[in-house]
PATIRO-496199 format. One record per residue: x, y, z of N, C-alpha, C in turn; residue in one letter. Coordinates in steps of 0.1 Angstrom, whole numbers, plus 5000, padded with zeros to 4 digits. Example, Ala and Ser with C-alpha at 12.3 -4.5 7.8 and 13.67 -1.06 7.14 Angstrom:
2
513249435078512349555078513249675078A512849785071513749895071512950005079S
***
This chain:
578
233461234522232361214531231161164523X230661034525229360964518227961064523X227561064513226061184514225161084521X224361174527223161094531222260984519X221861064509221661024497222060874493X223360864492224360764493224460684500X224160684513224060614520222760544521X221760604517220360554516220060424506X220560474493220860404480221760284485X223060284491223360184493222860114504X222260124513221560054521220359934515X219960024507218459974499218759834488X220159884483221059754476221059664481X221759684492222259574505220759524509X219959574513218859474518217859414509X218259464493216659434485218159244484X219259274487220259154482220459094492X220059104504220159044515218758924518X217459014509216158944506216458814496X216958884490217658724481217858644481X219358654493220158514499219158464507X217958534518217458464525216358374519X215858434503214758334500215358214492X216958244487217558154481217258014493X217858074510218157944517216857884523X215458034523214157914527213857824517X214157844501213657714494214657594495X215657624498216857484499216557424513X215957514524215657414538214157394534X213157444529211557394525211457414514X211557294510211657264493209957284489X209057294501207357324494206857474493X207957514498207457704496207757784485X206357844484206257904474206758054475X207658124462208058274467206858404464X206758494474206158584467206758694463X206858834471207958944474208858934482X210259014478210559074492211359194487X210659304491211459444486212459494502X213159594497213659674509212559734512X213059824528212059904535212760024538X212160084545212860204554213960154558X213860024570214660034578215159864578X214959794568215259674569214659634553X214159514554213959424542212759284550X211959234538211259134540210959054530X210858934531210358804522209358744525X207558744514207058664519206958564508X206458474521206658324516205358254518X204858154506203558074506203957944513X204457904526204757794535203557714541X204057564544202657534547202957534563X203857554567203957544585204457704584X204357764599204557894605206057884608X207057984600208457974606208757964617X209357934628209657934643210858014642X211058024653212458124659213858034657X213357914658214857794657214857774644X214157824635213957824616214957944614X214658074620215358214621216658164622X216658114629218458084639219258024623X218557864618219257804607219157874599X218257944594218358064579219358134578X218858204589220558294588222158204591X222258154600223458064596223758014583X222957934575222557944556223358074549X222558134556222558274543224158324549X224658274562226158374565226858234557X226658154550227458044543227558144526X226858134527226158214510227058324508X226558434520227358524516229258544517X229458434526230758444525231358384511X230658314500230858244489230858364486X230858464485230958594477229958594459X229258544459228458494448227858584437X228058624428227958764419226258744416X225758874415224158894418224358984398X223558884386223858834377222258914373X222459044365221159084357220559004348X219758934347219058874333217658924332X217658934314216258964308215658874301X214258854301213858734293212258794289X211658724276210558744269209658714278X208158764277207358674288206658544288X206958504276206558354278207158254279X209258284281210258194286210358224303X209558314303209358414319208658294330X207258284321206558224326206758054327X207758034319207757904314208957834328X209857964333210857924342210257924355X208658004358208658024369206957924371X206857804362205857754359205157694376X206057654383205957614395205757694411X205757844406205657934413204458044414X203358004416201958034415201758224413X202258254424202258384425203458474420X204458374418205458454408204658474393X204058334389203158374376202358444373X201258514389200558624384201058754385X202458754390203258914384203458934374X203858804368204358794355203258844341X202358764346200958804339200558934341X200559014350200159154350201059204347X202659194336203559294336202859334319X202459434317202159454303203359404289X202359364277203259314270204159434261X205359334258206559444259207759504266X207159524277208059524289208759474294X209959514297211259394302210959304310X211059184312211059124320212959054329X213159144339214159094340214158964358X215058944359215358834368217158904377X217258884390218258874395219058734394X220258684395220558564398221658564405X221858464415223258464422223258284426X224558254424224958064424223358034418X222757964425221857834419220557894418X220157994421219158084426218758184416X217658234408217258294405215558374407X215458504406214558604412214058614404X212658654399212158794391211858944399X213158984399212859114399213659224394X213359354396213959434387215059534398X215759504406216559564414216359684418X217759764422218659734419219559634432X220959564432221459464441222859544441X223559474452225259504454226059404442X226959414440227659344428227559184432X228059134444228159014451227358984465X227358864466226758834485227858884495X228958914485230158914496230359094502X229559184495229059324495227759384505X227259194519226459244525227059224537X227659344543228159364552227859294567X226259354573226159334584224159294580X223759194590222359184588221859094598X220659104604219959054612218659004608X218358884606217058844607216558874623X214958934624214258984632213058884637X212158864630211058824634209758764622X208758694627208058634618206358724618X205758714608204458754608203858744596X202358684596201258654588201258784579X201158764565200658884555199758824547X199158904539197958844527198858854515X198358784501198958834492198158914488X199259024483198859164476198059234486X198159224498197159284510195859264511X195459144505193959124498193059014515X192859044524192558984527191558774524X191058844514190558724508191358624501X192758654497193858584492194558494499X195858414495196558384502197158404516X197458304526197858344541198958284533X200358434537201858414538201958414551X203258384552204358414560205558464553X205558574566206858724563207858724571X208958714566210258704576210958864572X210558954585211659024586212959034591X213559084584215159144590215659254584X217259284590217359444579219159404580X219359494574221159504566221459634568X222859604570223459734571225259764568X225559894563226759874553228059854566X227559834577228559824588228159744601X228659624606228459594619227959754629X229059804634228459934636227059984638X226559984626225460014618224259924624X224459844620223959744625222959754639X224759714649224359724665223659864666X224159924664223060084667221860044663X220959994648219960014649219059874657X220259744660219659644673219159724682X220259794688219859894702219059994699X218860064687217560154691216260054691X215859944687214859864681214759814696X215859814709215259734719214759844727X214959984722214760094729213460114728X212960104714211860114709211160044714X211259904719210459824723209859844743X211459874748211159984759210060044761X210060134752208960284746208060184746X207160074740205960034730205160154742X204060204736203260304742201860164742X201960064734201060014741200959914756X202459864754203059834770202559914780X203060064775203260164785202260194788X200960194781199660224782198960144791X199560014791198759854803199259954819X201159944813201659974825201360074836X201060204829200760324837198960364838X198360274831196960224836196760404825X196860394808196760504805195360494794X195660374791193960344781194260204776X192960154769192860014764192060034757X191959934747191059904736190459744738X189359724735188459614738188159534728X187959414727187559304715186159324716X185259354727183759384731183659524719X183959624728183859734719184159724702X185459674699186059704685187259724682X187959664671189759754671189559854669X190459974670191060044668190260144680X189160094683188660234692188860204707X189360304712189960384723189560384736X189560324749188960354758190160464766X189560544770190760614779190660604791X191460564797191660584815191660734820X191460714830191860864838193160924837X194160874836195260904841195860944823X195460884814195360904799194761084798X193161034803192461134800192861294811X193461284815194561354823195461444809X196261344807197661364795196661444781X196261374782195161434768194261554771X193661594782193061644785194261774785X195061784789196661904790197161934776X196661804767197561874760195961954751X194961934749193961974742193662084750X193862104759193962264766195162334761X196262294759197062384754197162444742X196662294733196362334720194762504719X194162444729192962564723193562674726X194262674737194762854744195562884730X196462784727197262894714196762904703X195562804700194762854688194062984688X193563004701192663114706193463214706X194763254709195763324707196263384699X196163294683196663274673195463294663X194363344667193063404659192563264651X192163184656191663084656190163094666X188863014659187563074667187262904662X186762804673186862734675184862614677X184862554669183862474670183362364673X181962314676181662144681180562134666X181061984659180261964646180161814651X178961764641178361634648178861534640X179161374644179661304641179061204628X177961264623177361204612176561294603X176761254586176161344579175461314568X174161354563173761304552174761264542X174061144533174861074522175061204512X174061274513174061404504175161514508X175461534514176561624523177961544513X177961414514179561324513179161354498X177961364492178461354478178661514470X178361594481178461674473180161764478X180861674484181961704491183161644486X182161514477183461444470184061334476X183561304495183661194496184061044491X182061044491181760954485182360844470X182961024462183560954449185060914453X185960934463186860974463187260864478X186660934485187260844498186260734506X185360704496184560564501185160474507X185960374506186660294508187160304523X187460434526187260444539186460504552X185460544547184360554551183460424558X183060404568181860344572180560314571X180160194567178860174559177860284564X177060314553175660394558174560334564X174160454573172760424584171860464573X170460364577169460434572168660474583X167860594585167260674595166360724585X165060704584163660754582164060804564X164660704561164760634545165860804540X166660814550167660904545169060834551X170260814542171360744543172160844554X172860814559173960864569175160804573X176360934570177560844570178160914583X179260794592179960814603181260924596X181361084596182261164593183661104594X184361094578185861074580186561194582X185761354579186261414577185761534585X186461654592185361764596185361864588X185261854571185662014567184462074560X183561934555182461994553181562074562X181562054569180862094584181462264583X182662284587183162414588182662494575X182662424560182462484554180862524555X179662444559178862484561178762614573X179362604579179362724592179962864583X180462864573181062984572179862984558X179062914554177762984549176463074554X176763004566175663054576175063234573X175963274570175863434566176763454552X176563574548177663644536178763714545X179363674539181163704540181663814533X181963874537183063984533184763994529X185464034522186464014521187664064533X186564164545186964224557186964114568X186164024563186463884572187063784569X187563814559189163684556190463774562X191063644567190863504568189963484575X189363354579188663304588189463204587X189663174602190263004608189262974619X188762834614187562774619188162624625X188062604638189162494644188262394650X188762264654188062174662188762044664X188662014676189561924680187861784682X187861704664186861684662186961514666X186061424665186061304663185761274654X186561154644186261124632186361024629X185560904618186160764623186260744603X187260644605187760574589188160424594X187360384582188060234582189460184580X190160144591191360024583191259934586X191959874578192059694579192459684593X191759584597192559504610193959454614X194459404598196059424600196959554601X196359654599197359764599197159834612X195959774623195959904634196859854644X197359934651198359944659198160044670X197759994680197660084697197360214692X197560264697196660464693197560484681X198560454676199060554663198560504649X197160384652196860354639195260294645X194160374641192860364650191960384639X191160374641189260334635188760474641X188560504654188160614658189160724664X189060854656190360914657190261094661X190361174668190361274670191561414664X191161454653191961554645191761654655X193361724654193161854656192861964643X191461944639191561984625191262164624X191662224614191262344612191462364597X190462494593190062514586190162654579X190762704572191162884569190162924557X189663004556189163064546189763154544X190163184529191163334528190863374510X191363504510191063554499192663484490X192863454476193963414470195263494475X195263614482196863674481197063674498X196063594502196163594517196863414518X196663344506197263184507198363184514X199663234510201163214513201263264527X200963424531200863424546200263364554X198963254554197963224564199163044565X199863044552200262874550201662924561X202063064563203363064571202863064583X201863134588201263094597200763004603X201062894596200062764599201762724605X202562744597203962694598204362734612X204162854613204862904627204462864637X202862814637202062784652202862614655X202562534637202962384642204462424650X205562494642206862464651207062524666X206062564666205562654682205062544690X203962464683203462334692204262224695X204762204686206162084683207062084694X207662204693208462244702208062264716X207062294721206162284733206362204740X206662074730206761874735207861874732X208661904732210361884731210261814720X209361874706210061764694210161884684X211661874682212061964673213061934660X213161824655213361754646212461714641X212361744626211261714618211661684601X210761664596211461654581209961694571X210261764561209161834553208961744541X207361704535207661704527206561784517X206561794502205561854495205361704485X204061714484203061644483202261674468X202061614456201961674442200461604443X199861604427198561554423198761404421X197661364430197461234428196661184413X196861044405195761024397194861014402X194361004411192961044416192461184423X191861274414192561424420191261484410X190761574414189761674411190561834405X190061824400190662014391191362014383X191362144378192362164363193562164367X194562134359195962154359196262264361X195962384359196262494361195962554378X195162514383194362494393195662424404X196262294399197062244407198562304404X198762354396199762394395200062514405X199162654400199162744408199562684423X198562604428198662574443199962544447X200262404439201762364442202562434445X202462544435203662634435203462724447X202262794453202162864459202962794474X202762674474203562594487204562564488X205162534475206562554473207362654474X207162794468207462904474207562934490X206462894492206062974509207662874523X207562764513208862664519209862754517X210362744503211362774498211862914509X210762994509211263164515211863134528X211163064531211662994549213062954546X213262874537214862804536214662684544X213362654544212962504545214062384533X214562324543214362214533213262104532X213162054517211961954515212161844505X211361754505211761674494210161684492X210361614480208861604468208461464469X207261454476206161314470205161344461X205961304445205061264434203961234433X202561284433201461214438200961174447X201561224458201061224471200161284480X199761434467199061494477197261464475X196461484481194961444487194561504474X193261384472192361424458191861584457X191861644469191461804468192761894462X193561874464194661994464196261944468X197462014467198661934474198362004485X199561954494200261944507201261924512X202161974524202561984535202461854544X203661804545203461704555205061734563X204861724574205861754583205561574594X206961524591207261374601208161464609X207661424623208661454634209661374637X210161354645211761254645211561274661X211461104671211661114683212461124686X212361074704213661084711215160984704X214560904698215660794694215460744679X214960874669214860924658214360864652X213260784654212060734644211260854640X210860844626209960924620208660904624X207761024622205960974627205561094616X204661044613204061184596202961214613X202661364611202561484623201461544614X202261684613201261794607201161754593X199961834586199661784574198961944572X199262004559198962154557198462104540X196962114535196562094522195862234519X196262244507195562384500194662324491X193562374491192162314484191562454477X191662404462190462494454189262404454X189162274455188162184451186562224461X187162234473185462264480184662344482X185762464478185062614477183662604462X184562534455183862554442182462424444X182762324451181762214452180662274462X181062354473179562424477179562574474X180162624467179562754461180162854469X181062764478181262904491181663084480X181163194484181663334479181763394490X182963494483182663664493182663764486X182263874493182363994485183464064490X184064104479185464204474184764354472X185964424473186064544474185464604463X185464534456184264564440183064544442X182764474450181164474457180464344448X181564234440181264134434181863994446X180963914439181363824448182463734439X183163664449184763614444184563434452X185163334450185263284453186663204464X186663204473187863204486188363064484X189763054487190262954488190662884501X190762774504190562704517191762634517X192462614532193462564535193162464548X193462364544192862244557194262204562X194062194578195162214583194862084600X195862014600196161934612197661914617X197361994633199362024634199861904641X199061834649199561744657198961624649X198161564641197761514632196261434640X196361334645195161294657195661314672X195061304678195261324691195561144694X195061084692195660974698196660954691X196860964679198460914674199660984679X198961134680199861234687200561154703X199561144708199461074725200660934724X200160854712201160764711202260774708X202860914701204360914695205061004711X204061104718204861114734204861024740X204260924744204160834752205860764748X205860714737207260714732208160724731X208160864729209260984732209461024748X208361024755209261054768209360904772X209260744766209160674774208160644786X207160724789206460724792206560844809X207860904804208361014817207761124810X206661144813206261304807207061384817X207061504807207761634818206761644828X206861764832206261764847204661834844X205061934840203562014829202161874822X202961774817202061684813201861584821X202661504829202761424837200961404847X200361274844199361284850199161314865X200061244876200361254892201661394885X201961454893203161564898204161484905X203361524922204361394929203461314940X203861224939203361134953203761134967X202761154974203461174990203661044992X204661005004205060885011205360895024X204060885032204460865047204860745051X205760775060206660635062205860545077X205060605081204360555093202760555091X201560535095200860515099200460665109X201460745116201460835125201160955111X202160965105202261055093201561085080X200260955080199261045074198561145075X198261235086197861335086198361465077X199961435088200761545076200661555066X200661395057200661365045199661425038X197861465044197061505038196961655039X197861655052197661855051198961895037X199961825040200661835026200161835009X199361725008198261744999197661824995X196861905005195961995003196762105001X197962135007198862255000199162254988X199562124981200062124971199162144960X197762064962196562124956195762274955X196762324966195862494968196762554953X197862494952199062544945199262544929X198162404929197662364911198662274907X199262174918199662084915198861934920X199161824911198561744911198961644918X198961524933199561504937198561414945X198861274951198261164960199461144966X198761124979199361034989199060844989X200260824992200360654992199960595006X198860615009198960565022198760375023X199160345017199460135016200060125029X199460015032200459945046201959885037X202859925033203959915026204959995029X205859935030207259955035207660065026X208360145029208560315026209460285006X210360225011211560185001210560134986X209560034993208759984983207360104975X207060164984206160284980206960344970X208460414974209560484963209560404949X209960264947209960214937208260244928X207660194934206660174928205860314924X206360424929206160544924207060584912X208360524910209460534898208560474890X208260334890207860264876206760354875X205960394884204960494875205160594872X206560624867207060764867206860894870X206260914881206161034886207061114891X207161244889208061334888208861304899X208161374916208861404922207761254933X208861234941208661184954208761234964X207561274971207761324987207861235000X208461235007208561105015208561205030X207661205044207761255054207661195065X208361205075208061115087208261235098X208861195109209061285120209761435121X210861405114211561505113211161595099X210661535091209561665083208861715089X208261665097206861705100207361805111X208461785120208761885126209562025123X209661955109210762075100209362165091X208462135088207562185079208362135067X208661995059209061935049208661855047X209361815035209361695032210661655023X211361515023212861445014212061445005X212861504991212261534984213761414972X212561324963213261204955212561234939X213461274929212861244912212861114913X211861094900212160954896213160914887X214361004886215760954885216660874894X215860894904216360844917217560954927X217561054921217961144927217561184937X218161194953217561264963218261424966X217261514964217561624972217261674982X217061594985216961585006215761675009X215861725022214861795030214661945023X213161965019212862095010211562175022X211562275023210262325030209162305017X207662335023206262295011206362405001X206762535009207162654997208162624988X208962594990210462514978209662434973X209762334976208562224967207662294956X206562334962205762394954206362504943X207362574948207762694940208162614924X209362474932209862404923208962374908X207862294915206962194907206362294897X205762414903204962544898206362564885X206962624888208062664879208162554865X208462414869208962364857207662334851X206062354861204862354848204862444839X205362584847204762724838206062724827X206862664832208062664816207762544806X207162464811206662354803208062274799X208562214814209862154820209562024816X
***
């Protein structure tokens, strides 16, 4: 049986060699393009290219027909090394292959792939031959910068992806059309859920009603279990002196994406990327006792950070962003229990939304990172442990974790098993000691507390974007903005229709009547595309039964229900969170 592992490794082969063949055949059909990258990815492979025209989709069609010539020559993929100034001397005509070349320090290998007439500089690894790339699809075309530099070069990027099996393949075509099904920003036009404006700005958010509905359910459920879960809950303001970010470490640390400073009465002010300074100011407010740790200080805050305009993407990639953030203060031998605690609530909330596949990872010192080694070690370890006891599994990102402290990152896996990075659990010695926070110990000296910053659903709008996703845009019935829609079939039968309503609303369900001059059949559909749970549809014989035909938006009819059935129903799969 091939390991996961195994399978990953050779995938990555196959597509960094599949990047190959395809930039071998764009320079034999556009003899003026210049090469830049093209590594593997997650889930496919890319090539950019310095072209003077925009690839087209009938360019896609002949490339790939090319490259299925290539690979069936079965062509051996040929390691070579060379000095750097025979390096430079081969790739004299390739602008941006030259300034790789030039930043590789001297000394250093310089190696090259080669296969038939075609040679790469890069450093692999590849499959032995072309004739070793099983299955692959060129995908689609898109603008990149070089080196992501906006001010640089305009490429063009041709994706596609490989796979060690036809098979393989068609499964991940069909999840990729599924995905496109899902876009939550489709879905978001479709079911009238939110928009974002060129007036206002990228990345920031307008929400609709029927959004702020979905959002509004789940940020109530979140506070009831925080509140539950001894969490005490706050509102902090969306801007803070420049003095606040520097003494927080901000400023040295996470400028870059921060938002230019206001000046207001010759004192600087910055738009908060972060809520933790704030909480940690709240738990100075007074002296602290060691009888009052933990403290968990929560807030479902607004925060804004700059990204580039190429990277935002509908809610799961935004400028203005709403954390469910929280904040623990605890004494050191209280760290490992408050961090299982944090663990038990996310797989509590997780699971709440029907997402119960996830994947862990831990998160080390970044070179850009504040404290002593001993400082980051301890912590590491303390998170490592607290996994390990669980029988968590995890994998390690080397430098991954936040200039304060490591971390916990938990990616959920949807309905049709895309990853999304979720919760995020950091252990921080850094800010206790940058504002002085103490408490007093049973010795009647003061001690300095250690802080655990914590986000389970990660933003609310990215959260919002990976359900929208995952249910396709069929929320269960608990989240679902409408419940169900009435449908009188006459003109005679809106009355009923509104004494029906008002039952269903005495009941704490959520529910409109369609009263359109529209044919019955046509009301049903157009309540499916908006996916609403249940369809009530009433005419004569309801109304003389005390009912209503009761239709999912599966298209399922369960025929004639009395308003108590109904209601009992709808009630029931809210309070189970169906």
């Amino acid at each position: 049986m091939v390991m996961e592992q195994d399978i990953t490794e050779l995938r990555k082969r196959i597509r960094h060699s599949t990047a190959h063949v395809m930039a071998d055949v764009v320079t034999r059909m556009f003899p003026k393009t210049k090469l830049a990258i093209g590594p593997p990815t997650g889930d496919g492979f890319y090539y950019d290219f310095l072209a003077d025209d925009p690839f087209s989709q009938e360019d896609l069609d002949a490339i790939e027909e090319r490259m299925r010539e290539i690979i069936a020559q079965d062509l051996r993929f040929e390691l070579r090394e060379y000095p750097k100034d025979e390096a430079l001397s081969m790739n004299s005509d390739e602008p941006l292959k030259l300034e790789i070349i030039r930043d590789i320090p001297e000394g250093e290998p310089i190696t090259t792939y080669k296969h038939g007439g075609f040679e790469d500089l890069c450093a692999g690894p590849h499959v032995e031959s072309t004739g070793n790339i099983p299955a692959f699809k060129l995908l689609s075309v898109a603008g990149a910068y070089w080196r992501g530099d906006e001010t640089r070069e305009s490429l063009q990027r041709i994706y596609g992806t490989a796979f060690e099996s036809q098979e393989a393949l068609d499964q991940h075509l069909h999840r990729l059309e599924e995905a496109k099904r899902r876009d939550h920003r489709a879905l978001g036009r479709d079911l009238d859920l939110f928009s974002i404006h060129d007036e206002i700005g990228p990345g920031l958010v307008v929400w609709h009603p029927k959004g702020s509905r979905i959002r509004g359910l789940v940020e109530d459920f979140w506070k009831r279990e925080h509140y539950a879960w001894g969490y005490d809950l706050v509102y902090t303001p969306h801007i803070g002196r420049s003095t606040l970010w520097e003494t927080s470490g901000h400023l040295e640390f996470f400028k870059e994406n921060m938002f230019a400073n206001m000046d207001m009465e010759g004192q600087d002010y910055y738009l908060k990327p972060m809520n933790c300074p704030f909480h940690i100011l709240y738990y100075k407010t007074r002296l602290r006792s060691y009888r009052d740790l933990p403290m968990r200080v929560g807030e479902i805050g607004a925060v804004y950070r700059y990204e580039r305009g190429g990277v935002l993407h509908g809610l799961t990639r935004v400028r203005g962003l709403t954390q469910d953030d929280a904040h623990i203060f605890c004494r050191p031998d209280q760290v490992e229990p408050e961090v299982n605690g944090v663990l038990d609530l996310t797989f509590h909330l997780l699971s709440s939304f029907g997402l119960d596949e996830y994947e862990l990872m831990l998160s080390t010192r970044p070179e850009k990172a504040v404290g002593a080694d001993e400082q980051w070690d301890l912590a590491t370890e303390s998170l490592r442990r607290t996994l390990q006891a669980r029988g968590l599994d995890f994998e390690v990102d080397e430098g991954g974790g936040a200039f304060y402290g490591p971390k916990i990152d938990i990616n959920i896996r949807d309905a049709i098993g895309r990853e999304w990075q979720c919760t995020t659990v950091q252990f921080d010695f850094n800010l206790p000691e940058r504002f002085g926070l103490t408490y007093i110990g049973e010795n009647g000296r003061e001690h300095r507390p250690y802080m655990v910053h914590r986000a389970l659903l990660g933003s609310m709008e990215r959260f919002m974007g990976v359900l929208i996703e995952h249910y396709g845009g069929a929320f269960p019935t608990w989240l679902a903005p409408v419940q169900a829609v009435i449908i009188p079939i006459a003109e005679r039968h809106a009355d009923y229709a509104s004494q029906l309503l008002g039952r269903l609303a005495s009941a704490g369900i959520r529910a409109e009547v369609d009263d359109r001059n529209e044919r019955m059949n046509a009301k049903i559909r157009d309540a499916q595309l908006q996916k609403a749970p249940y369809m009530l549809v009433v005419g004569d014989r309801e109304i003389a039964a005390g009912a209503a035909a009761v239709r999912l938006r599966s298209g399922e009819n369960l025929g004639a229900k009395s308003v108590d059935e109904i209601a009992a129903r709808i009630t029931a799969e809210i309070e189970e969170r169906q």
